[in-house]
N, C-alpha and C positions, 0 to 999 in steps of 0.2 A: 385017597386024598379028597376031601370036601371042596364042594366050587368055589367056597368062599373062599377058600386057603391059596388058592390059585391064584385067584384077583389079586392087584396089586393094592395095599389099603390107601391108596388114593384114588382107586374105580370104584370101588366097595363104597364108600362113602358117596363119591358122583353116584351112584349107583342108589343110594338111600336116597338121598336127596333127591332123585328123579322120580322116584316112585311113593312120596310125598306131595312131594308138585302135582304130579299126577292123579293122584288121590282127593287133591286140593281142588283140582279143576273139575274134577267126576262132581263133588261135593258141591262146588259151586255152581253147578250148570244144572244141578238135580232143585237147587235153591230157586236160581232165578225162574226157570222152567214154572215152579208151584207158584211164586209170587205173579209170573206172566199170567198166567191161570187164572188167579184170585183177580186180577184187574178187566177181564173181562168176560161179554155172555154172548149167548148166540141162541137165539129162540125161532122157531117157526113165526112169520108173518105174513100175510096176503097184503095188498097194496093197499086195499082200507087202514087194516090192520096198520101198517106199516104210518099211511099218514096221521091216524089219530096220535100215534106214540112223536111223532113228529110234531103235529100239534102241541100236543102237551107239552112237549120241551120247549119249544118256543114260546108259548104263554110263560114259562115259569121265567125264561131269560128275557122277557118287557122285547119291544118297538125297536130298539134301539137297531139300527143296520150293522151287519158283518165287518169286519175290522179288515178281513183280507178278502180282496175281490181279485177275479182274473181279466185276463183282455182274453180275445177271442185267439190268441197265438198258446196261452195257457198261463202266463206272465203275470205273477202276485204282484198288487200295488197293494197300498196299508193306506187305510181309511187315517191319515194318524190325527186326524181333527177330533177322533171320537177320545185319545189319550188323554185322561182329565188332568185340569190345571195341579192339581194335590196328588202328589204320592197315593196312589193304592193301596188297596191290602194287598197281600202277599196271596199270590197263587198259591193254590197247594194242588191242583187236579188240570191236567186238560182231558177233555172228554169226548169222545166221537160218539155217533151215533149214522151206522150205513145199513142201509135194505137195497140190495142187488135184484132187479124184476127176476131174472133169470131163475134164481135160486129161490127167492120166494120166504128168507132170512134178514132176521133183524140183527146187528151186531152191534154193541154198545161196548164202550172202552171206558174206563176210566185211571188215565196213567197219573200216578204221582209228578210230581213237579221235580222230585227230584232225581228220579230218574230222568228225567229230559234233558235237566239240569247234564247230569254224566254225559248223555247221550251228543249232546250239543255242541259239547266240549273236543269231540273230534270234528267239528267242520260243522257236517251237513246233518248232524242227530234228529232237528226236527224237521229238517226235509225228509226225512226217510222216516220218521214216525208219522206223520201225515200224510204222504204218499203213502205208506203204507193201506191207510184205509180208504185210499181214492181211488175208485176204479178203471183211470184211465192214467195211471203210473209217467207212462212215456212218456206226458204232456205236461205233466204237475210238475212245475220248478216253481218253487218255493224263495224267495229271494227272502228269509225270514230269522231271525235267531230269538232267543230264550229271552234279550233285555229288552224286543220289541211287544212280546207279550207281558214282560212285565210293566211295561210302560202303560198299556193298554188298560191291564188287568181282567177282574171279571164278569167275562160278558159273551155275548156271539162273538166265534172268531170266523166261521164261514158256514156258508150254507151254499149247498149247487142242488140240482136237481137235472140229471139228465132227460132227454127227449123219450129213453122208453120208463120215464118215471124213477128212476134208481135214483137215490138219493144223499146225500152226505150233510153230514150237523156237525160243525165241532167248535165246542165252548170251554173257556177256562173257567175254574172257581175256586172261592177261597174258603180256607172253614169260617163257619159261622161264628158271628160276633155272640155272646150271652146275648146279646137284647132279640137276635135274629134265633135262637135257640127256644124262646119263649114264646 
C-alpha cells in the first residue's frame, strides 16, 4: 500500500497545500534576501576616508539642517518648519550612510520607498529601519512615520556623529526630474 493511499484525501490535499506554501516562502525569502543585497554596500574606510565620503554627501544635500534631531534622553523631535508650504515630490529612496570607528567600515543603504512604505504599515517599520543603522539601538526612539517624511520630502533627515567619531547620514530622495537628468 502506497503513503498516499493511506492519507485521507482531505490530508493529501492539506498536505499539497503545505508544501506549496512552503515552497512559496523558501522562494520568497531567497527573493527578498537578493533585493536586500542589491540595496546595500559595505566597503573598507579609515576615518579620513570615512569623513570625506561624508563630506561629499553633505555637499550634494545643500545647508539645509536635519529634519529629525534628538534630545539628549535619545527622543526625536522633527524640525517640521523645514516641510515646504507645496507638496513635494514623491520620495522614492531613504538612504543612510554609517562608519563604525571600531570596525573601520563604510555602510551605505539605499531602501526603496516602498518598501518602508510595507514596512511601516505594521507600527514601528521605520523605527526599526533606522535604528537599524544607529549604533546605539537601545536609545533611538523614533517617534516618526512614512507621512512625516513625505511631508518633509527630499533632503537631510539626520545626521549624529558620536564622540569616538562614528558617524550616521540619513537622507530621503526623489527620482530625478528630466530638467535635473540633464
Amino acid at each position: 500500500m502506497h503513503a498516499s493511499e493511506a492519507m485521507p484525501k482531505k490530508a493529501l490535499k492539506a498536505w499539497r497545500w503545505l508544501r506549496w506554501l512552503l515552497l512559496g516562502g523558501v522562494v520568497g525569502i531567497a527573493i527578498f534576501a537578493t533585493m536586500a543585497a542589491s540595496w546595500s554596500s559595505s566597503e573598507p574606510a579609515n576615518a579620513e576616508q570615512a569623513a570625506a565620503q561624508f563630506a561629499a554627501q553633505m555637499e550634494l544635500l545643500g545647508p539645509s539642517p536635519p529634519y529629525i534631531d534628538l534630545d539628549e534622553s535619545g527622543k526625536t523631535f522633527l524640525h517640521t518648519e523645514l516641510e515646504p508650504q507645496v507638496p513635494p515630490a514623491e520620495i522614492t529612496t531613504l538612504n543612510a550612510m554609517v562608519w563604525l570607528s571600531g570596525s573601520d567600515r563604510l555602510l551605505q543603504t539605499h531602501i526603496p520607498m516602498w518598501f518602508v512604505r510595507v514596512k511601516d504599515m505594521g507600527g514601528n517599520g521605520l523605527t526599526v529601519l533606522l535604528s537599524a543603522a544607529e549604533w546605539d539601538i537601545g536609545n533611538l526612539q523614533l517617534d516618526l512615520d512614512v507621512k512625516a517624511l513625505e511631508r518633509r520630502g527630499s533632503g537631510l533627515l539626520m545626521h549624529r556623529q558620536q564622540a569616538d567619531g562614528s558617524r550616521l547620514l540619513v537622507w530621503s530622495s526623489s527620482a530625478p526630474t528630466s530638467a535635473e537628468e540633464h
